[in-house]
OpenMM code with the backbone's topology and positions (N, CA, C; nanometers):
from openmm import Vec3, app, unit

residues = "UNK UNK UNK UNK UNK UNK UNK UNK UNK UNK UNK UNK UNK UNK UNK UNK UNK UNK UNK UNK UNK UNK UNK UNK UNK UNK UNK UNK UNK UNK UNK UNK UNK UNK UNK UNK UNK UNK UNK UNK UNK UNK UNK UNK UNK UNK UNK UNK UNK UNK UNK UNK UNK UNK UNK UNK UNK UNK UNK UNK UNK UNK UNK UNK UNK UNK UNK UNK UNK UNK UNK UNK UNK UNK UNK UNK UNK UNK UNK UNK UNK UNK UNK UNK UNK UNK UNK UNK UNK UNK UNK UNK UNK UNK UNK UNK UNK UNK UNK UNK UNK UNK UNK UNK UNK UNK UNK UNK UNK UNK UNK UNK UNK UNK UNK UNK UNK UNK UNK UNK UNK UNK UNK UNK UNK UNK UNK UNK UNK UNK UNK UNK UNK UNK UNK UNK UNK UNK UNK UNK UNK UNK UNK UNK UNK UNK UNK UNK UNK UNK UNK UNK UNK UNK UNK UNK UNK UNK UNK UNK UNK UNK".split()
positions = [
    Vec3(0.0826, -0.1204, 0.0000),
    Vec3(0.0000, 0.0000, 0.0000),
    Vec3(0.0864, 0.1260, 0.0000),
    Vec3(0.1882, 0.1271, 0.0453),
    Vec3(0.2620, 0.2153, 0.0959),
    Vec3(0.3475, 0.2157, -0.0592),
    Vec3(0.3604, 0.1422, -0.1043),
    Vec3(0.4583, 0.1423, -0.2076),
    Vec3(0.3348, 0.1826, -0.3341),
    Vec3(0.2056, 0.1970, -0.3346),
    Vec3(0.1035, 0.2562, -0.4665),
    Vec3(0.1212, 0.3742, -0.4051),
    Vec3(0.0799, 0.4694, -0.2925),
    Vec3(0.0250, 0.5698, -0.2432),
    Vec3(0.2227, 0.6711, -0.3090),
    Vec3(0.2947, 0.6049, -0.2612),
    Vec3(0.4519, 0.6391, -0.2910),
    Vec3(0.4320, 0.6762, -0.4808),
    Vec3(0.4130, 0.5564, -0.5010),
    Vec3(0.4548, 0.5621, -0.6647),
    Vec3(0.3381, 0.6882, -0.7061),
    Vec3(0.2191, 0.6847, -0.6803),
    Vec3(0.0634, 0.7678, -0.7083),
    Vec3(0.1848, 0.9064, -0.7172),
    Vec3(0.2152, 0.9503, -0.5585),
    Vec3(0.2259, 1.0758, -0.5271),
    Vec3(0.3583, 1.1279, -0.6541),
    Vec3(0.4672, 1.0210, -0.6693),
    Vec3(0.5537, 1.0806, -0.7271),
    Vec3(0.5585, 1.1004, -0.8996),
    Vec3(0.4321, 1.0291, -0.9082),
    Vec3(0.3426, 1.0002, -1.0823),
    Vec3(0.3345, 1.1823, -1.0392),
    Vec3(0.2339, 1.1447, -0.9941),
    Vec3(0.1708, 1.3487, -0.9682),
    Vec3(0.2179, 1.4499, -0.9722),
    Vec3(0.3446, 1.4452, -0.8826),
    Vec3(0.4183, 1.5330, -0.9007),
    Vec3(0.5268, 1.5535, -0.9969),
    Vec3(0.5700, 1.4259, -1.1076),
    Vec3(0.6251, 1.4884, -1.2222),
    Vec3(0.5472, 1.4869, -1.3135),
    Vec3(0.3834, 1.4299, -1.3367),
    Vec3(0.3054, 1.5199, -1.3988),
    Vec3(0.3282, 1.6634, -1.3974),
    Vec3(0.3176, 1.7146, -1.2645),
    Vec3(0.2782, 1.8596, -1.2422),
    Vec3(0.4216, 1.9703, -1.3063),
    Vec3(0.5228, 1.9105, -1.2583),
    Vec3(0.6389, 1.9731, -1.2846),
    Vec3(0.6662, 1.9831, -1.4501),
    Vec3(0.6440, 1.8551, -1.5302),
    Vec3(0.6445, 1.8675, -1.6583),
    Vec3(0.5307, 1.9407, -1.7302),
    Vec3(0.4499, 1.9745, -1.6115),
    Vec3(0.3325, 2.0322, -1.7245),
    Vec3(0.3347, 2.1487, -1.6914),
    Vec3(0.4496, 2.2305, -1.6174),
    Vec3(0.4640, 2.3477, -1.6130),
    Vec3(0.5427, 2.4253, -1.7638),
    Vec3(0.4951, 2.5268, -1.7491),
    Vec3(0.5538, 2.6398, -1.8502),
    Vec3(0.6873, 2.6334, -1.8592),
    Vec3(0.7652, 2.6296, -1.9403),
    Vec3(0.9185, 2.6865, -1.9511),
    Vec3(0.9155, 2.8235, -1.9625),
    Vec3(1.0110, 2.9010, -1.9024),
    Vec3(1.0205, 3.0391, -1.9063),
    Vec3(1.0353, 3.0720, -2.0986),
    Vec3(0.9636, 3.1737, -2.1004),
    Vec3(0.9577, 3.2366, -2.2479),
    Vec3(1.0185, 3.3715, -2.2874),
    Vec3(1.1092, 3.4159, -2.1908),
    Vec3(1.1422, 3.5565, -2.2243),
    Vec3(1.2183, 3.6015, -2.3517),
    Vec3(1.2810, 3.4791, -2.3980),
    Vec3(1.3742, 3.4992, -2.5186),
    Vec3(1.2598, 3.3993, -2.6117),
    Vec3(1.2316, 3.4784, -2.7913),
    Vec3(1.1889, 3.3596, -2.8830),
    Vec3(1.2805, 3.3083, -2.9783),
    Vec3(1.3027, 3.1581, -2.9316),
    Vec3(1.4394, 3.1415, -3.0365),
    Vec3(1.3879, 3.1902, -3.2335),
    Vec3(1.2527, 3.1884, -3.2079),
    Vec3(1.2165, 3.1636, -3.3638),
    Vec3(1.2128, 3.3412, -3.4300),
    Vec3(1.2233, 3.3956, -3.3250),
    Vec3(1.2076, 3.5802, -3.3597),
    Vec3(1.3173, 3.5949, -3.4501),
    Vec3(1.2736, 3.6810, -3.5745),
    Vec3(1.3816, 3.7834, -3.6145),
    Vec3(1.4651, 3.8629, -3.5636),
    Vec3(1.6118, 3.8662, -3.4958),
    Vec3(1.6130, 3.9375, -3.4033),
    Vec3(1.6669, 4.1146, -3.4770),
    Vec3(1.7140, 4.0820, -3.6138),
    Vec3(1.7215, 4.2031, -3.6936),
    Vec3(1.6347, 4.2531, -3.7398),
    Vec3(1.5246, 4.2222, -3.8166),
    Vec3(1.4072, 4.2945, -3.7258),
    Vec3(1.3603, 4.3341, -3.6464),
    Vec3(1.3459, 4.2238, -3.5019),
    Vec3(1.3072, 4.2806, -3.3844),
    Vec3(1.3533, 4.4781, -3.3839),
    Vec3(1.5139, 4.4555, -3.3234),
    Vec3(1.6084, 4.5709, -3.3116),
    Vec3(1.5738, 4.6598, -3.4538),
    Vec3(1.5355, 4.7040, -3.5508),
    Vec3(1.5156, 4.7363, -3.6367),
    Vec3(1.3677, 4.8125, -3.6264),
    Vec3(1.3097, 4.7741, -3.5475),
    Vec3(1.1782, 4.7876, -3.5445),
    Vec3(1.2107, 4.8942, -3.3956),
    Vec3(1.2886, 4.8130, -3.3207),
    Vec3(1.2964, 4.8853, -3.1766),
    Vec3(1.3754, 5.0223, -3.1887),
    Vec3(1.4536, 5.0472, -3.2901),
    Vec3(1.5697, 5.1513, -3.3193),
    Vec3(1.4061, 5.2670, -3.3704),
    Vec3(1.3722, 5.2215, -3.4759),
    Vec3(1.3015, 5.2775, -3.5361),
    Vec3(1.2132, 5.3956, -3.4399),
    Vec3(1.1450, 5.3121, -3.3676),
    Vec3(1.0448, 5.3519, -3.2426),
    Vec3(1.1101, 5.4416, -3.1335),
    Vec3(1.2365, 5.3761, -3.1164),
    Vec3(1.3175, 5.4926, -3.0538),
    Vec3(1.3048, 5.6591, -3.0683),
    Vec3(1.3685, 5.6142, -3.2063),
    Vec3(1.3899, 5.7810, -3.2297),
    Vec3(1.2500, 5.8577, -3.2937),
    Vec3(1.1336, 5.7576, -3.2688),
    Vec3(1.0469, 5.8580, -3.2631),
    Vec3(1.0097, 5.8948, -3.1156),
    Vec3(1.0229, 5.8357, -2.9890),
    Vec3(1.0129, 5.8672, -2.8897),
    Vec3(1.1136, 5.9042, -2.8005),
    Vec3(1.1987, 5.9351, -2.8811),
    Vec3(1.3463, 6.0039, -2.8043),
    Vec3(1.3833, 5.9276, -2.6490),
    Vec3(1.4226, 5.7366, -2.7535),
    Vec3(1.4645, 5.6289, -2.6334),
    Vec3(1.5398, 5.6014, -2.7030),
    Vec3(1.6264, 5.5313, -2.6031),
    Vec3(1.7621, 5.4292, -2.6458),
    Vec3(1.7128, 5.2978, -2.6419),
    Vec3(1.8051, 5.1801, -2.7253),
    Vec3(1.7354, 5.0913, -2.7232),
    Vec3(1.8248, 4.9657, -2.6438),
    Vec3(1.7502, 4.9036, -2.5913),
    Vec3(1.8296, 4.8350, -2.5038),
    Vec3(1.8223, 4.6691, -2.5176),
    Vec3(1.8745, 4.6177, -2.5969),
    Vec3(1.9507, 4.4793, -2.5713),
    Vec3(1.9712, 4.3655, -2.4742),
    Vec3(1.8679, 4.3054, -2.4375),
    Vec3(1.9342, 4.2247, -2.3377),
    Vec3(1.9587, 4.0257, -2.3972),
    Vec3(2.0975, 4.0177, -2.4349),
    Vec3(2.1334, 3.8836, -2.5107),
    Vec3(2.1089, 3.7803, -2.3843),
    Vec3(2.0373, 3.6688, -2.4368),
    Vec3(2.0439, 3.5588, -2.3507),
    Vec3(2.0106, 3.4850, -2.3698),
    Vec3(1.9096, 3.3629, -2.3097),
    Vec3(1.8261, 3.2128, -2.3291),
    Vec3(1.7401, 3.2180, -2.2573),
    Vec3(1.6548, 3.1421, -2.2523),
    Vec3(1.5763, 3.0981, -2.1805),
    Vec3(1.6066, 2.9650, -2.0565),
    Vec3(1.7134, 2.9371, -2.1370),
    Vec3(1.8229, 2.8411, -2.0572),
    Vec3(1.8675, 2.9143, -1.9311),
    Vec3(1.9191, 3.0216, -1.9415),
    Vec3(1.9893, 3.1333, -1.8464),
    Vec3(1.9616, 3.1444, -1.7281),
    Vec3(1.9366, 3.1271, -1.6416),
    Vec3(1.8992, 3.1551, -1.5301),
    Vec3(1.8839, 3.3304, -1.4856),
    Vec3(2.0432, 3.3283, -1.5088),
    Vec3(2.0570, 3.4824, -1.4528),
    Vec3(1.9955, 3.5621, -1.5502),
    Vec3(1.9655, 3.5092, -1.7013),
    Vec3(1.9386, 3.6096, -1.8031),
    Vec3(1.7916, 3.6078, -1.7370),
    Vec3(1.7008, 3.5315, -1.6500),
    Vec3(1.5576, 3.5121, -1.6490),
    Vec3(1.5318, 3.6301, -1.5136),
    Vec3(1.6482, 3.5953, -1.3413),
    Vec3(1.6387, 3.6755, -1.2747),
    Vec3(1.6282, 3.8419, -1.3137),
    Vec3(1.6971, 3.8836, -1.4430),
    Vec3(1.7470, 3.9972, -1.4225),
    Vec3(1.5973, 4.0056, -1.5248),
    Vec3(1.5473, 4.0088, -1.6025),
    Vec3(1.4434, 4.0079, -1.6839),
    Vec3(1.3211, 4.0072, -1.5435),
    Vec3(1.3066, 3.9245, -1.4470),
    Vec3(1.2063, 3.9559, -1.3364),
    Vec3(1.2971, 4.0565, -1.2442),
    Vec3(1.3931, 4.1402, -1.2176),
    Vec3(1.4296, 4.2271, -1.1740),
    Vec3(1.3383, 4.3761, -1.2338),
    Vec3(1.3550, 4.3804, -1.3478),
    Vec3(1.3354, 4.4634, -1.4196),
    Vec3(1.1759, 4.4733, -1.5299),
    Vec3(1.0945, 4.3743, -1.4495),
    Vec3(0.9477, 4.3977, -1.5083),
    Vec3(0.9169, 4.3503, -1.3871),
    Vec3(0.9592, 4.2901, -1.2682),
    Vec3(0.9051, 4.3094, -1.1220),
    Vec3(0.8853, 4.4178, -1.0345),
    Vec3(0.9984, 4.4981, -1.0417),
    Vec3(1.0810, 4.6025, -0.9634),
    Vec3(0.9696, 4.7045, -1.0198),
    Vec3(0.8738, 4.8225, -0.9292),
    Vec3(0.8014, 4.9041, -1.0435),
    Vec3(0.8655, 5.0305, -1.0477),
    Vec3(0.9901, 5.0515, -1.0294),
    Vec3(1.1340, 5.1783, -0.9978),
    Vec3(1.1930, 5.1259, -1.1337),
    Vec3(1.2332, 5.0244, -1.1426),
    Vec3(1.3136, 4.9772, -1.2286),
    Vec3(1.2171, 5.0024, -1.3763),
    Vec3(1.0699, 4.8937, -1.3713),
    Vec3(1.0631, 4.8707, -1.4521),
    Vec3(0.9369, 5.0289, -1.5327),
    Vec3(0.8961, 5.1381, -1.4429),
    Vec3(0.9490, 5.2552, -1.5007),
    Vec3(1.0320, 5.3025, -1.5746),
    Vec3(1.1303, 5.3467, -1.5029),
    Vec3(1.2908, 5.3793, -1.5546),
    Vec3(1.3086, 5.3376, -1.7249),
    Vec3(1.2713, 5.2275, -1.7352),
    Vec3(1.3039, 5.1284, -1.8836),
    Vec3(1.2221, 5.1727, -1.9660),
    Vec3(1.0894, 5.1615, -1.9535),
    Vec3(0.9650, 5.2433, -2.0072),
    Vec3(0.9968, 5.3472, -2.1012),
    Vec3(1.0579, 5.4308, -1.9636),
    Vec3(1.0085, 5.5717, -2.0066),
    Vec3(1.1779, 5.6166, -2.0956),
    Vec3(1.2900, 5.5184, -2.0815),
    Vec3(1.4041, 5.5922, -2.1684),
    Vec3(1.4193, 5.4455, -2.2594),
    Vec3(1.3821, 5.3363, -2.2748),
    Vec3(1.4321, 5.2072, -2.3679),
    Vec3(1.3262, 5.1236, -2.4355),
    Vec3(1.3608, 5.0939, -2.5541),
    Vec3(1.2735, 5.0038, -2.6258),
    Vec3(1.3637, 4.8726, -2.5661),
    Vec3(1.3209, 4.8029, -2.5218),
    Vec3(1.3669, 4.6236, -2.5105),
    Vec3(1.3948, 4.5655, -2.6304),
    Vec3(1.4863, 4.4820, -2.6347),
    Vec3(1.4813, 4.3576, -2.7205),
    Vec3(1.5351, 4.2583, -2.6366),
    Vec3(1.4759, 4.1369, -2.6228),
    Vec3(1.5401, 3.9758, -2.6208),
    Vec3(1.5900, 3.9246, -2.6951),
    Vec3(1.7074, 3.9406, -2.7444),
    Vec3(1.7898, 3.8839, -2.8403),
    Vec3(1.8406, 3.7645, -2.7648),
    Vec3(1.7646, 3.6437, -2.8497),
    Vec3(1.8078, 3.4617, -2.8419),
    Vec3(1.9281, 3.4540, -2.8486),
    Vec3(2.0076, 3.3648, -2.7574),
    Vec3(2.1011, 3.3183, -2.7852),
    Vec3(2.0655, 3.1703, -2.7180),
    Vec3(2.0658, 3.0589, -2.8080),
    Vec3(2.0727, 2.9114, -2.7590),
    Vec3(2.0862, 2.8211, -2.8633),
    Vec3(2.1087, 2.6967, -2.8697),
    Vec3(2.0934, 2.6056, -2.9626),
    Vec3(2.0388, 2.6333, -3.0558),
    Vec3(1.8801, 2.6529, -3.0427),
    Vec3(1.8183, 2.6720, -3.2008),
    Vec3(1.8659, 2.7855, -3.2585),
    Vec3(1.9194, 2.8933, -3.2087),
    Vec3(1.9219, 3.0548, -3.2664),
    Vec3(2.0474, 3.0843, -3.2207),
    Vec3(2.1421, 3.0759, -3.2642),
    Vec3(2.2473, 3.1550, -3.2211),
    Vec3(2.2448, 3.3409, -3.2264),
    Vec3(2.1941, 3.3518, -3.3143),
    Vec3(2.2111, 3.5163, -3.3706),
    Vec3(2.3176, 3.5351, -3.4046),
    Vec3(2.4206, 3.4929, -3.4681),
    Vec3(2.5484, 3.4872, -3.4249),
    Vec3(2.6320, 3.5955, -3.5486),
    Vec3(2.5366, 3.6286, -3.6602),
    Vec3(2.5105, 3.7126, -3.7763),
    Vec3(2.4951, 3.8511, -3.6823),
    Vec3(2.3924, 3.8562, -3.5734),
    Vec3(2.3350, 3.9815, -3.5026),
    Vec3(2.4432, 4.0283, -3.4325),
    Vec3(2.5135, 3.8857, -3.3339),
    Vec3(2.6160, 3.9371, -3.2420),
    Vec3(2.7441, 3.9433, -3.3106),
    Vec3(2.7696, 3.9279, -3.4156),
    Vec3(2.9063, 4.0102, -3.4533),
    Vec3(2.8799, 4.1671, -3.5042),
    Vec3(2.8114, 4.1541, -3.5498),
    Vec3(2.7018, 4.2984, -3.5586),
    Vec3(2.7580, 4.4048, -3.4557),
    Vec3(2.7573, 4.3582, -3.3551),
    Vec3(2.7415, 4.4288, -3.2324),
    Vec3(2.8724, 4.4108, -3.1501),
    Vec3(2.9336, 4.3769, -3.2331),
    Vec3(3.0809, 4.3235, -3.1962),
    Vec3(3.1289, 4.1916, -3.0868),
    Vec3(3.0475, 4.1127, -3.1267),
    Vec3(3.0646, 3.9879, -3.0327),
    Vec3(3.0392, 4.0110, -2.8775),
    Vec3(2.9139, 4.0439, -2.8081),
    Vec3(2.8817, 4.0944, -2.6813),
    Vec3(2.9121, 3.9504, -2.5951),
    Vec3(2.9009, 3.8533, -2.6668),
    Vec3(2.9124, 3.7391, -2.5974),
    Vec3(2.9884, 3.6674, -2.5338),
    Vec3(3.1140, 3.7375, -2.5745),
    Vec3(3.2212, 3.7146, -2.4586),
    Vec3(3.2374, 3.7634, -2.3399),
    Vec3(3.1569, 3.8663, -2.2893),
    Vec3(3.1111, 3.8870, -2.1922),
    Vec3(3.0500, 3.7510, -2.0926),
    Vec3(3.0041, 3.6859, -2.1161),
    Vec3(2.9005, 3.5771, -2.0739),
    Vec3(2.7170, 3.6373, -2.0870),
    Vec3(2.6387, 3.5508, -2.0549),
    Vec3(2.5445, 3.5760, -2.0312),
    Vec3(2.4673, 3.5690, -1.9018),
    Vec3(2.3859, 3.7016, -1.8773),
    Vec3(2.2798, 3.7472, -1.9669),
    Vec3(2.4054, 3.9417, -2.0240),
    Vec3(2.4036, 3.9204, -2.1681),
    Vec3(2.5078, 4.0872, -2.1699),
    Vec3(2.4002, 4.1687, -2.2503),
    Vec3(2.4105, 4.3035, -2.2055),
    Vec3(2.3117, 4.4298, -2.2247),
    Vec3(2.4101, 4.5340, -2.3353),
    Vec3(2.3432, 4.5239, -2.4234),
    Vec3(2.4117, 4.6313, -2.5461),
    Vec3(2.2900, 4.7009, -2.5580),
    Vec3(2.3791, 4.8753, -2.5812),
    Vec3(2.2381, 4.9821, -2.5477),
    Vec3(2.3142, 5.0058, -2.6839),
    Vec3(2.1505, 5.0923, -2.7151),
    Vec3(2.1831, 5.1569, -2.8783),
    Vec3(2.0972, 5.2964, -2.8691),
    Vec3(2.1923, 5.3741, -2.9588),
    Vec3(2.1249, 5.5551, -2.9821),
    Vec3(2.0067, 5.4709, -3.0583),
    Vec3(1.9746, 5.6282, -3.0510),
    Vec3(1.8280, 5.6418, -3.1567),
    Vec3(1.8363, 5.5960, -3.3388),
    Vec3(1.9806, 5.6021, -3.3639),
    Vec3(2.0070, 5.5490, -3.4848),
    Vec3(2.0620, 5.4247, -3.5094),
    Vec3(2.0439, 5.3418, -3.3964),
    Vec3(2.0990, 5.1860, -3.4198),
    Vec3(2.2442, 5.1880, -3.3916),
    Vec3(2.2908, 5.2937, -3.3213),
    Vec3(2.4662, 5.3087, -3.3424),
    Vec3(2.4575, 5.2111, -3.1831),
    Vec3(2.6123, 5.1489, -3.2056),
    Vec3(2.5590, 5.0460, -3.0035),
    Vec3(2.6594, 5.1700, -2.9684),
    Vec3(2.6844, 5.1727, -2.9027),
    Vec3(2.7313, 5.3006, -2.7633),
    Vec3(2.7629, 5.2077, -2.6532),
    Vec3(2.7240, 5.1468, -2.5641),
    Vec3(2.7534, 5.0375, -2.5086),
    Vec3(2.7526, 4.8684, -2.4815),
    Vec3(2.8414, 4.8243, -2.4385),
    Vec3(2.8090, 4.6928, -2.3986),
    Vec3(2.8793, 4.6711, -2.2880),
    Vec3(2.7546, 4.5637, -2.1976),
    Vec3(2.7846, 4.5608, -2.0307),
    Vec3(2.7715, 4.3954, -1.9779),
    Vec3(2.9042, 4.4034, -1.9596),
    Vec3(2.9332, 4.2845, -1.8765),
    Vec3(2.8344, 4.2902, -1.7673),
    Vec3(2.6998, 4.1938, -1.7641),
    Vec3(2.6822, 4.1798, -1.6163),
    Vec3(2.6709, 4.1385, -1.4960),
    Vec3(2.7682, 4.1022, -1.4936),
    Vec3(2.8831, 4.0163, -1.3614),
    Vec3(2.8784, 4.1846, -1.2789),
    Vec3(2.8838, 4.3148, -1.3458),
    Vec3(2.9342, 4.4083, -1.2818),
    Vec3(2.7867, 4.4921, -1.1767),
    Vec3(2.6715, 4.4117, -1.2257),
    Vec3(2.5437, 4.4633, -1.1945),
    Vec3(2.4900, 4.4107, -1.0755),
    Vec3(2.5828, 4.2877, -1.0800),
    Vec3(2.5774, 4.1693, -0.9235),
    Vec3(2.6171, 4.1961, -0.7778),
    Vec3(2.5312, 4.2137, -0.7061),
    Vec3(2.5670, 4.2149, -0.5882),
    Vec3(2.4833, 4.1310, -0.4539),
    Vec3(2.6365, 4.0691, -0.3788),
    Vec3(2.5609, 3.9580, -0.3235),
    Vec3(2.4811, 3.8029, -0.4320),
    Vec3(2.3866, 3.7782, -0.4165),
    Vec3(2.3677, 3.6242, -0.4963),
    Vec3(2.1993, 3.7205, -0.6183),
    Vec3(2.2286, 3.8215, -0.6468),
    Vec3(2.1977, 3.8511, -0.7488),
    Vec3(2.1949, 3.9700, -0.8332),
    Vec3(2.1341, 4.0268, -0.8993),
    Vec3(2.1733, 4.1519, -0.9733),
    Vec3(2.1182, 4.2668, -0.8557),
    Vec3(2.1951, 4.3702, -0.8448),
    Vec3(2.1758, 4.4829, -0.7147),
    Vec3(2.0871, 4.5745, -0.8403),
    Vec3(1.9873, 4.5847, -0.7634),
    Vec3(1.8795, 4.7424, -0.8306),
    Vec3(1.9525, 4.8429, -0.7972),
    Vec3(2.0190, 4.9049, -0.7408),
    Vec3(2.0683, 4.9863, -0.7134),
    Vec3(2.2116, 5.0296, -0.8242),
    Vec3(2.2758, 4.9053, -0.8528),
    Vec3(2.3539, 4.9094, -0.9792),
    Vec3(2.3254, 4.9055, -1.1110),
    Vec3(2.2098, 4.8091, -1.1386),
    Vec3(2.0866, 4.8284, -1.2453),
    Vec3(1.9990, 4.9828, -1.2450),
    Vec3(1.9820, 4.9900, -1.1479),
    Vec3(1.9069, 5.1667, -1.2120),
    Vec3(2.0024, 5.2868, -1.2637),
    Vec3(2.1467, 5.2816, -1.1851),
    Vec3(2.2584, 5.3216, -1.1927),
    Vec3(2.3107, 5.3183, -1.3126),
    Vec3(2.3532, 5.2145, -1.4129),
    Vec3(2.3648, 5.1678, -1.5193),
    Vec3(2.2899, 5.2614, -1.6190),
    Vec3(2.1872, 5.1971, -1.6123),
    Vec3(2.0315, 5.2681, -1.6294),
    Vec3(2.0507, 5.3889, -1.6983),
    Vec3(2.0820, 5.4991, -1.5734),
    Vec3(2.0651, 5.5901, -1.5919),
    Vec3(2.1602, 5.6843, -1.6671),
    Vec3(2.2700, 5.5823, -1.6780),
    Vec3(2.4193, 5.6066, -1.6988),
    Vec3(2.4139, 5.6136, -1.8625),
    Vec3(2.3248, 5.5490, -1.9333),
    Vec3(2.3407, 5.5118, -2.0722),
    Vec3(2.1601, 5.5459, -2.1101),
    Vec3(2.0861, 5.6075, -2.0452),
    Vec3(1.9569, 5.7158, -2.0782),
    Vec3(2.0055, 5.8300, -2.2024),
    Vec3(1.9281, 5.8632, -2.2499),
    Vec3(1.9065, 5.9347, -2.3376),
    Vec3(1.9218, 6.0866, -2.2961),
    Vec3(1.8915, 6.1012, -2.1364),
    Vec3(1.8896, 6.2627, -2.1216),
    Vec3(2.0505, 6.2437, -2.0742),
    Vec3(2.0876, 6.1097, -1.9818),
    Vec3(2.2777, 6.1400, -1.9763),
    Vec3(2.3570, 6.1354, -2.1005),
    Vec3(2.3020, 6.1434, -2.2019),
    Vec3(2.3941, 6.1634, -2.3521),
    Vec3(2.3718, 6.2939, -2.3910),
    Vec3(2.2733, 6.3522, -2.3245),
    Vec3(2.2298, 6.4971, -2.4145),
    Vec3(2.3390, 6.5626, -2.4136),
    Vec3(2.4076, 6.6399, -2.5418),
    Vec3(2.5102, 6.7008, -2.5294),
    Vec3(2.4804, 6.8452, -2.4113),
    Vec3(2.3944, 6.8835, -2.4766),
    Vec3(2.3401, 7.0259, -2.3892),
    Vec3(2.3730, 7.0349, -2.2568),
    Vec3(2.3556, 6.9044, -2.2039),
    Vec3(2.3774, 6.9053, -2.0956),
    Vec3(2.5478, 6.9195, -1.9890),
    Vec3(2.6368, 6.9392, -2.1125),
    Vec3(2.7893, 6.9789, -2.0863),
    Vec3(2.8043, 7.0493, -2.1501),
    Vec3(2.7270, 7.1051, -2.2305),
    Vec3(2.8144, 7.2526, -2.2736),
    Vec3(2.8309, 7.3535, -2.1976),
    Vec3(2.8071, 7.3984, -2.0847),
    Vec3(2.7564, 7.5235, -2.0132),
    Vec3(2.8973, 7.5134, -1.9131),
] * unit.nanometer
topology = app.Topology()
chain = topology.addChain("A")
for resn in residues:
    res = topology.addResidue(resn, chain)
    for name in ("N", "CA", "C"):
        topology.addAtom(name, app.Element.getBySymbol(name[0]), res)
């Protein structure tokens, strides 16, 4: 008895576990030169930068920092109101690997790596983020920092001429 009620419970529970969702934040099947193409575009009609975040769905850290930043409602403001997003795939099915030399190979960085782009598709940065980590995960406080560091109003020239 003890050995059906055993086998029942552990049937159930990898039912349940396999019939959960896999995280979806990256689509391996997306265009991702389009995507960014589309996101550049939109930019510079709303005077945003566009922001890059390379990873998997595999990733772990690429998934934490993705619920950092549409959890957080400081953070996920902030992004709103100065960045168009892209999830640019990186895994087995999709390398992008056409996109990321593009962008000058961000991937040696490791993953999850953040390449920001002007309003004209030019990249301006790319960010290791090992450097955004603090303690056993990404610090908001270095993420808004970042953030704010590669915004659209901290590039305004105007703002050093005086």
């Amino acid at each position: 008895m003890k050995k059906i009620i055993f086998s029942t419970v552990l049937l159930l529970a990898t039912t349940i576990l396999s019939a959960q969702e896999k995280p979806t934040v990256y689509n391996p099947a997306a265009d991702a030169k389009k995507e960014i193409a589309t996101a550049v575009a939109k930019a510079k009609a709303e005077n945003k930068n566009v922001f890059l975040q390379i990873g998997g769905n595999w990733c772990i850290w690429c998934l934490y920092f993705n619920n950092l930043t549409t959890q957080d409602a400081e953070l996920k403001s902030y992004m709103e109101q100065n960045y168009n997003v892209v999830h640019v795939n990186y895994s087995e099915e999709n390398k992008n690997l056409d996109v990321l030399a593009s962008l000058d190979y961000p991937q040696r960085f490791g993953f999850p790596v953040f390449v920001i782009l002007d309003q004209n598709g030019k990249r301006i940065h790319t960010q290791n983020s090992e450097y955004l980590e603090e303690g056993k995960g990404h610090s908001k406080k270095k993420v808004m920092q970042f953030l704010q560091q590669w915004s659209p109003s901290a590039l305004d020239p105007s703002k050093y001429t005086n």
